[in-house]
DRENKOL-319442 format. One record per residue (C-alpha): x negated, y, z negated. Coordinates in pm, whole numbers, padded with zeros to 5 digits, always signed. Example, Ala and Ser with C-alpha at 12.3 -4.5 7.8 and 13.67 -1.06 7.14 Angstrom:
residues 2
-01230-00450-00780 -01367-00106-00714 
END
This chain:
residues 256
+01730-01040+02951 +01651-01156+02570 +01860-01452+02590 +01726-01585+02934 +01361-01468+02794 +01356-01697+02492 +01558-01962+02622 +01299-02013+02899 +01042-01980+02607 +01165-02300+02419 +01241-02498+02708 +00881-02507+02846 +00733-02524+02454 +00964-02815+02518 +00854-02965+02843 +00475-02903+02756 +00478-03047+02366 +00356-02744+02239 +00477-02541+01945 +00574-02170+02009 +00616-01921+01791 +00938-01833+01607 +01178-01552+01681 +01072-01236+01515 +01005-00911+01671 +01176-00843+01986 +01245-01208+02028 +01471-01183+01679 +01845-01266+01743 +02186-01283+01537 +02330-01650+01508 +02610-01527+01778 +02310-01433+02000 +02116-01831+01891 +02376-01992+01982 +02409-01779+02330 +02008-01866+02335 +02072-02233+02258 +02340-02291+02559 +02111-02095+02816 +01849-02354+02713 +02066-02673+02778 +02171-02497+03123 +01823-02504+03188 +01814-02899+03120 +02124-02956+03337 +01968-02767+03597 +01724-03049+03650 +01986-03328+03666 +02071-03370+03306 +02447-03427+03182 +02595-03299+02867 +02728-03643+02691 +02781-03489+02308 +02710-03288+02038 +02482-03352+01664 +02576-03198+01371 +02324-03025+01156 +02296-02919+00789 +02584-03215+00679 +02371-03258+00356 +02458-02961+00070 +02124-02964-00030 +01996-02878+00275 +02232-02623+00306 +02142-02486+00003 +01770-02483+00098 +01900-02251+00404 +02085-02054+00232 +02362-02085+00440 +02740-02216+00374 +02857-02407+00704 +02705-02664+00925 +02535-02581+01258 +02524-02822+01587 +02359-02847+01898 +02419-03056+02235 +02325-03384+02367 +02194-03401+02741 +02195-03774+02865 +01809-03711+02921 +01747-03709+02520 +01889-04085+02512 +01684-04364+02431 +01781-04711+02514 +01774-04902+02211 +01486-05134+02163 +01267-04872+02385 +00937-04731+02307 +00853-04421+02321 +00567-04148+02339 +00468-03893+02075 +00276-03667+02329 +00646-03576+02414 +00707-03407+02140 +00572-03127+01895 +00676-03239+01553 +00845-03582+01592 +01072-03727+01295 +01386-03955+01265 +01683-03973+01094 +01981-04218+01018 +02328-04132+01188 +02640-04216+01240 +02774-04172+01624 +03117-04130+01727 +03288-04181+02108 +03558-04028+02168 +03820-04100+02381 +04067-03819+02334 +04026-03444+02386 +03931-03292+02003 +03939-02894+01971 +03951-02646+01722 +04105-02699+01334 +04181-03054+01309 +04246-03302+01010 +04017-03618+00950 +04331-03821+01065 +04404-03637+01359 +04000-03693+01454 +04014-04045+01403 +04276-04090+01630 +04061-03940+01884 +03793-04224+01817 +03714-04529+02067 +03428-04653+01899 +03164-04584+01611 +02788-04676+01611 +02465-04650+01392 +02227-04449+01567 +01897-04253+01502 +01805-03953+01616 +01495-03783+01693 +01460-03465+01613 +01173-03171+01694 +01126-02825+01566 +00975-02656+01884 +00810-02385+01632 +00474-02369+01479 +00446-02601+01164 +00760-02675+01165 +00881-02325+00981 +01234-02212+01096 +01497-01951+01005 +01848-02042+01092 +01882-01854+01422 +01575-01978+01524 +01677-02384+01475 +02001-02309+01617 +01848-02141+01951 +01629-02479+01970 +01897-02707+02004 +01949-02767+01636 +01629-02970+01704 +01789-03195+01917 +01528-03412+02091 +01663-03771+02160 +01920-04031+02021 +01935-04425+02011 +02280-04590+01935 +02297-04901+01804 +02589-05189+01890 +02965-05028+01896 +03258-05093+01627 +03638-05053+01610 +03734-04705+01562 +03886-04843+01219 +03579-04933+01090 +03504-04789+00760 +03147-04586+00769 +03263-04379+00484 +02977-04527+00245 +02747-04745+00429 +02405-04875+00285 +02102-04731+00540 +01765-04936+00480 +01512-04761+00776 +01191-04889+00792 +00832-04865+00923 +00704-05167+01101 +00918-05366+00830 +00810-05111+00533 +01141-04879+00365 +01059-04516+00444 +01398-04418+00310 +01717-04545+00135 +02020-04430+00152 +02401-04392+00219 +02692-04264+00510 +02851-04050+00222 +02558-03840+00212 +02707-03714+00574 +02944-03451+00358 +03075-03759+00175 +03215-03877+00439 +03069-03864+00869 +03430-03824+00975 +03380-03481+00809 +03098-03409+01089 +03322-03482+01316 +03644-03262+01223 +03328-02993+01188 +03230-03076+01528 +03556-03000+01692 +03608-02633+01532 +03231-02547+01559 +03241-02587+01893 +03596-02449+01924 +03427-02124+01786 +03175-02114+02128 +03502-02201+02330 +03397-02536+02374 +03614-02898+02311 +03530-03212+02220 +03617-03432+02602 +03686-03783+02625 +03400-04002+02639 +03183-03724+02448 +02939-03813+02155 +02909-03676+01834 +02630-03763+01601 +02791-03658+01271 +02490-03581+01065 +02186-03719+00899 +02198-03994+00613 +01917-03958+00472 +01562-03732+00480 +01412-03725+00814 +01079-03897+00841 +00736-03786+01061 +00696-04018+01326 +00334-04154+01371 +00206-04391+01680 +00206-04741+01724 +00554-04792+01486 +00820-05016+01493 +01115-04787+01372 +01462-05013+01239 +01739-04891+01056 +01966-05177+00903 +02347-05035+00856 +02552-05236+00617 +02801-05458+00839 +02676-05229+01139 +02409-05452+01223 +02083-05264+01310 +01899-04963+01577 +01568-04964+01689 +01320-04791+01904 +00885-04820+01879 +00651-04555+01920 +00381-04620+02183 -00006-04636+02000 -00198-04322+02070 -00353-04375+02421 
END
């Protein structure tokens, strides 16, 4: 079966750090039929004692978007084997095309589903976080249509939260500083997340709605990226500073 064919094809390009070829041919599929791809692959993970623990939004910035061509966001899922305890280090020969990117993470603590109003999502919050995430194209050269990134996970690779907040916090417009062993790589701002990461979230619930799937309590959502990811190289001390967030960091081990 297609699905099962190419689902299998990502996870080992995956497992084995090595960049496969994007879906064209008789591997080309409709976005229905990526998504269908992109939950075979995370049964795959789960298979081999992985939990699902959230979702991460995708395409929250317009221009990106734009660059897509495409008008809505896309997500993927978080399995508790993508997350990185904060202050870790981790290796590069794990991945295929490493990069990070600022975030905002939600936990929820109510059931969220379907249509719902940024209120109404708020009220399903427990607790908000800076995070990173790392994300990974699984295709050659990191070229991608938008079936093909949303079969691979939305690029979903691994996550680090940083220290948790009141649900009432404001992370409408937060100053990101993230830096390279101490050096800004990129500058930025939580509005960037569709002017607001609560947005990601109310996106999150009817996205997923859409692939009959809810928002449980005690899921994450990652509501977007802040800023431009960045190419991870060895031997880095990654840190993102969040104004009145405090901070999130991870290292990269040197090449061995």
């Amino acid at each position: 079966m297609k699905i099962q064919r190419i689902a299998k094809r990502l996870d080992e390009a995956a497992m084995q750090s090595q960049a496969t070829f994007q879906l064209t041919g008789d591997d080309a599929v409709t976005l229905e039929e990526a998504y269908a791809v992109q939950r075979a692959l995370i049964e795959l993970r789960l298979e081999r004692g992985g939990r699902q623990v959230g979702l991460k939004m995708g395409f929250t910035s317009r221009a990106k978007m734009a660059q897509m061509g495409v008008s809505d966001l896309i997500w993927g899922r978080l399995t508790s084997d993508m997350w990185i305890e904060e202050g870790s280090a981790i290796s590069l020969s794990d991945y295929v095309h490493p990069r990070v990117e600022p975030e905002i993470c939600f936990l929820l603590k109510h059931r969220l589903s379907g249509n719902v109003t940024p209120l109404e999502a708020m009220a399903a919050v427990e607790a908000v976080a800076p995070a990173l995430e790392v994300i990974d194209s699984r295709y050659r050269d990191f070229k991608f249509s938008l079936p093909d990134v949303v079969a691979d996970n939305a690029s979903s690779s691994g996550f680090v939260v940083g220290p948790w907040h009141a649900p009432d916090t404001d992370v409408s417009n937060v100053g990101i500083v993230m830096s390279f062993d101490g050096r800004p790589v990129e500058l930025g701002s939580t509005a960037a997340i569709l002017g607001a990461p609560v947005r990601g979230l109310v996106a999150a619930a009817r996205l997923a709605a859409a692939q009959n799937e809810a928002l449980e309590p005690g899921s994450l959502v990652l509501a977007g990226a802040a800023t431009a990811a960045v190419a991870l190289k060895p031997g880095t001390a990654v840190r993102c500073e969040f104004q009145g967030l405090g901070s999130v960091a991870f290292t990269t081990r040197p090449e061995e």
